[in-house]
N, C-alpha and C positions, 0 to 999 in steps of 0.2 A: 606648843600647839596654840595656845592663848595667843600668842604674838603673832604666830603666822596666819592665825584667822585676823587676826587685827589688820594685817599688812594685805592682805586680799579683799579684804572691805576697805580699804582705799584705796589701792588699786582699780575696785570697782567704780566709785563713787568718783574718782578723778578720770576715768570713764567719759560717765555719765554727765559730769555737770561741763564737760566741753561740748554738748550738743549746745546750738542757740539759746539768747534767752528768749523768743521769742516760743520755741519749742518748749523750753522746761516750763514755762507760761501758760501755756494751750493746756499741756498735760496735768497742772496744777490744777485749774479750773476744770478740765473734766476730770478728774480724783476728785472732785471735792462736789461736784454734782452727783456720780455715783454716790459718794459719804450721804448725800443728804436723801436719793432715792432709795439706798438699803439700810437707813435709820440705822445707822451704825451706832456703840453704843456713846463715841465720842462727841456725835452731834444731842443727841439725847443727853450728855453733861452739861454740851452750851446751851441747850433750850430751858432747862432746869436751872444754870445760872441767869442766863437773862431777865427768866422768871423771877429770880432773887431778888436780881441790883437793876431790873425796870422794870415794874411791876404795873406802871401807868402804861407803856406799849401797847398799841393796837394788836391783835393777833395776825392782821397781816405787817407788821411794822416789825415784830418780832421775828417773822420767818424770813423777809428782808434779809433782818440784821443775823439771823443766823447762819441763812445762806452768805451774806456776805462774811462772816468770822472763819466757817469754813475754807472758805476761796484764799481769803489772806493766811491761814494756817498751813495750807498745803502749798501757797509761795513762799511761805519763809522756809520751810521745811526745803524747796528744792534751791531756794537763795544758799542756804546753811552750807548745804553741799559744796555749793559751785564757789562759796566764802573760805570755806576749810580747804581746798584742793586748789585753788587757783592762786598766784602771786594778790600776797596782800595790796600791794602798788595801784593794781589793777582793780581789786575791790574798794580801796578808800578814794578813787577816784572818782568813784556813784555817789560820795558826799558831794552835795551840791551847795548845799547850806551851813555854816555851821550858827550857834546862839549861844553863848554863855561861856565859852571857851577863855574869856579872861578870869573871871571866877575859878576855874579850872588851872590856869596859869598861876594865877595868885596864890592857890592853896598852896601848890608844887613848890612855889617859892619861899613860902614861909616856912618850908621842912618841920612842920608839927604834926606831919600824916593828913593823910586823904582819904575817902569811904567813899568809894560812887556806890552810889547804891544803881541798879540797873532793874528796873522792873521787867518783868517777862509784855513788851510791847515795843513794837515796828521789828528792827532785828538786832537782838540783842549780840549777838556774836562779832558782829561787824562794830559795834561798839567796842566790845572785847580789842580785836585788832587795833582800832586807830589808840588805845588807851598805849598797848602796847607799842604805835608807833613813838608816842612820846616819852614813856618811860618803863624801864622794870616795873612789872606789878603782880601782884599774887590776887588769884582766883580762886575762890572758896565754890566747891560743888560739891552738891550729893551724888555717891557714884551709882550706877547705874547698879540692876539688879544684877547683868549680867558681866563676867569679868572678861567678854568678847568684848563686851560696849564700851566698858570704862577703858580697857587699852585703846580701841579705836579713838575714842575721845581725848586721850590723851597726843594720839598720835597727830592729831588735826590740827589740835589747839595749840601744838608745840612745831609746827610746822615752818616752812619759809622764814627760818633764821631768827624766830620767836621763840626756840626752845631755851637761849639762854636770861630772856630779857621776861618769862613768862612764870610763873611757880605756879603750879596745880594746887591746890591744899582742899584735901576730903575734909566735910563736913564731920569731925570726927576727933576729942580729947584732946591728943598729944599735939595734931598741927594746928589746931586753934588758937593753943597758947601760944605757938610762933607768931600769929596774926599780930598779938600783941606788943612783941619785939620789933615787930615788922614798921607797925605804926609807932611805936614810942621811938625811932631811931628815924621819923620823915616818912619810911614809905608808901606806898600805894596797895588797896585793897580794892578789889569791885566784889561784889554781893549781888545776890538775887534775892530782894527784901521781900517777895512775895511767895514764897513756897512753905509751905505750911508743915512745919515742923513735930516731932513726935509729941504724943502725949506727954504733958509735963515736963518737955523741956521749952515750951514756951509762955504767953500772956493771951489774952483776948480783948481784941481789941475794936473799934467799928470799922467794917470794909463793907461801904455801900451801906452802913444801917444796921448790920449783922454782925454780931459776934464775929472776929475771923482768929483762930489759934496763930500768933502771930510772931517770927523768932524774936527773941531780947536779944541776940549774938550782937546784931548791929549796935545797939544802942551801950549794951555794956564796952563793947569797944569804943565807943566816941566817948563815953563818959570817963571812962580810964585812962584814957589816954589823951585825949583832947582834940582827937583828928577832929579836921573837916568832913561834912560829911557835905557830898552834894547830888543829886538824880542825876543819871545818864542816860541818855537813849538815842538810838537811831530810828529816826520817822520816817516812812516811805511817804513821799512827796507828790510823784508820779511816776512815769516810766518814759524811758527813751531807750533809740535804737540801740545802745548802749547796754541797757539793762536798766532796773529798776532804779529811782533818784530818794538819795534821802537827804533829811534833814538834820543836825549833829545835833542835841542840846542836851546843856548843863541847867541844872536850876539850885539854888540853896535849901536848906530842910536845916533852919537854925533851931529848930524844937526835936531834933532827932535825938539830942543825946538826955533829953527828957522822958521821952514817953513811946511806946510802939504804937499811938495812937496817932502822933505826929507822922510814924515812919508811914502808917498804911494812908495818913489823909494825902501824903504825895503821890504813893500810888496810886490813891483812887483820881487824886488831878489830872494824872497822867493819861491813864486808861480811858477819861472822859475824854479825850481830846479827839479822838476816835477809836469807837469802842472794839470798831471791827481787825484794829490793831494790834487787840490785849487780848491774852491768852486764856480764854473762856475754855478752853476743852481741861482744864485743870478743876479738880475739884475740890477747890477751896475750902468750902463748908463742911468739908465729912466730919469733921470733928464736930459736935455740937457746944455748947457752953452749958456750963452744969445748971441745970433746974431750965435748959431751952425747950420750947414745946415745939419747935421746929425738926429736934434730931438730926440726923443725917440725912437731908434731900435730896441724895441718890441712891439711896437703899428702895426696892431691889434693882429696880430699870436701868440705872446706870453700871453697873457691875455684870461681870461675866457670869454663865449660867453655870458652870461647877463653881464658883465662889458661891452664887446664891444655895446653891444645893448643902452642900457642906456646912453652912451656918445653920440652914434648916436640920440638917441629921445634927450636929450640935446642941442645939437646940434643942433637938427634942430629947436625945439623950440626956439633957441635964435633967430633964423633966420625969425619967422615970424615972 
């Protein structure tokens, strides 16, 4: 059953993302005007981060910049689509730019392992693809709640002649220690160095100024092993009749295999570069840092009304 809902949610999805990009575009932008008219609780996480990591913004400077993070989140979301169901060929060809791509070669040639770390900004997925166009590499993800989603997801990302050149590895014990193998033997890893990991399996480190609970995964792997470790991402540039245009780049992070404090200051390089490109509807900061007088800055507003409820009858239960 799991599968064949998998297989009809792409079916759907490869659908849907053959209408124009000009369409998936229009509709993107109006989804993301209604998000901001019915103060969805996902725009209320971006305004709450902004708040965090630009605290100096004007109030209308902020609603700007949220309205615009929305508008870019629901393009990537409908790019994601039309990247996972369409010939990759035809999606690596919106690369208009590429920067740092011998840094990238050079690691590959040294066979001592490679770490792209990829932060959640421009679109990450299409990163994903052109890595795979150059080499085998294995992808570390957390799987989704639902086990409709993580089939789907697998079924996307293994797609268009990528299933054998691609490895999936859940954020998870037993295939992490393959990662290790992986890179002690040359290979390639990409990571999502920004997702904020369970309690006490990671460090805290400054993202924007704040504490941010931050994984070690990355960083014990480069130190174990000796990979390179370098940032990857695809930057939207502008847009042609084509479809949207991006820009390739590599940058180095020679203090990654030092500190998670190195990992997040590339992050946060990256994310400034244009803000409205990084993935603000994440909520970063739920975890506090012990003795923070900040807390969780999306407790209750950002959360759903039976989560807030349930913590409240919790709550009060412990109390009598």
């Amino acid at each position: 059953m799991t599968d064949f809902a998998a297989r009809l949610l792409h079916a759907l999805a490869t659908w849907f993302a053959r209408l124009p990009w000009a369409w998936l575009r229009g509709m993107a932008d109006a989804s993301a005007r209604l998000w901001a008219m019915r103060d969805a609780r996902s725009g209320k996480v971006v305004r709450r981060n902004l708040d965090l990591a630009y605290p100096d913004l004007l109030p209308a400077q902020r609603t700007q910049l949220t309205d615009a993070v929305l508008r870019t989140t629901m393009r990537q979301a409908l790019e994601t689509l039309r990247f996972w169901t369409r010939p990759h060929a035809s999606n690596l060809a919106l690369i208009r730019e590429s920067h740092g791509v011998d840094l990238f070669d050079a690691a590959l040639a040294a066979g001592k392992g490679l770490i792209v770390a990829a932060p959640h900004y421009g679109n990450w997925e299409l990163l994903n693809q052109w890595l795979a166009s150059r080499t085998p590499l294995a992808i570390l993800y957390a799987p989704p709640d639902s086990a409709i989603g993580e089939a789907f997801l697998r079924r996307v990302r293994a797609a268009h002649g990528d299933a054998q050149r691609v490895t999936q590895v859940r954020a998870e014990g037993p295939a992490i220690r393959g990662l290790f193998k992986l890179l002690q033997g040359g290979g390639v890893a990409g990571i999502l160095p920004d997702q904020q990991p369970k309690a006490g399996d990671g460090e805290f480190a400054p993202f924007f100024g704040i504490p941010a609970l931050t994984m070690t995964l990355l960083t014990r792997l480069a130190q174990r092993t000796g990979a390179t470790v370098l940032v990857g991402y695809c930057e939207r540039i502008g847009q042609t009749p084509d479809g949207p245009a991006f820009a390739l780049r590599f940058e180095p992070v020679p203090e990654a295999g030092d500190s998670v404090a190195a990992l997040n200051a590339a992050v946060e390089r990256v994310a400034r570069r244009d803000p409205a490109q990084y993935q603000w509807t994440y909520k970063r900061w739920s975890i506090p840092a012990p003795g923070s007088a900040l807390g969780n800055p999306y407790w209750p507003d950002c959360y759903p009304a039976n989560v807030v409820r349930d913590a409240i009858a919790r709550a009060e239960g412990e109390t009598q």
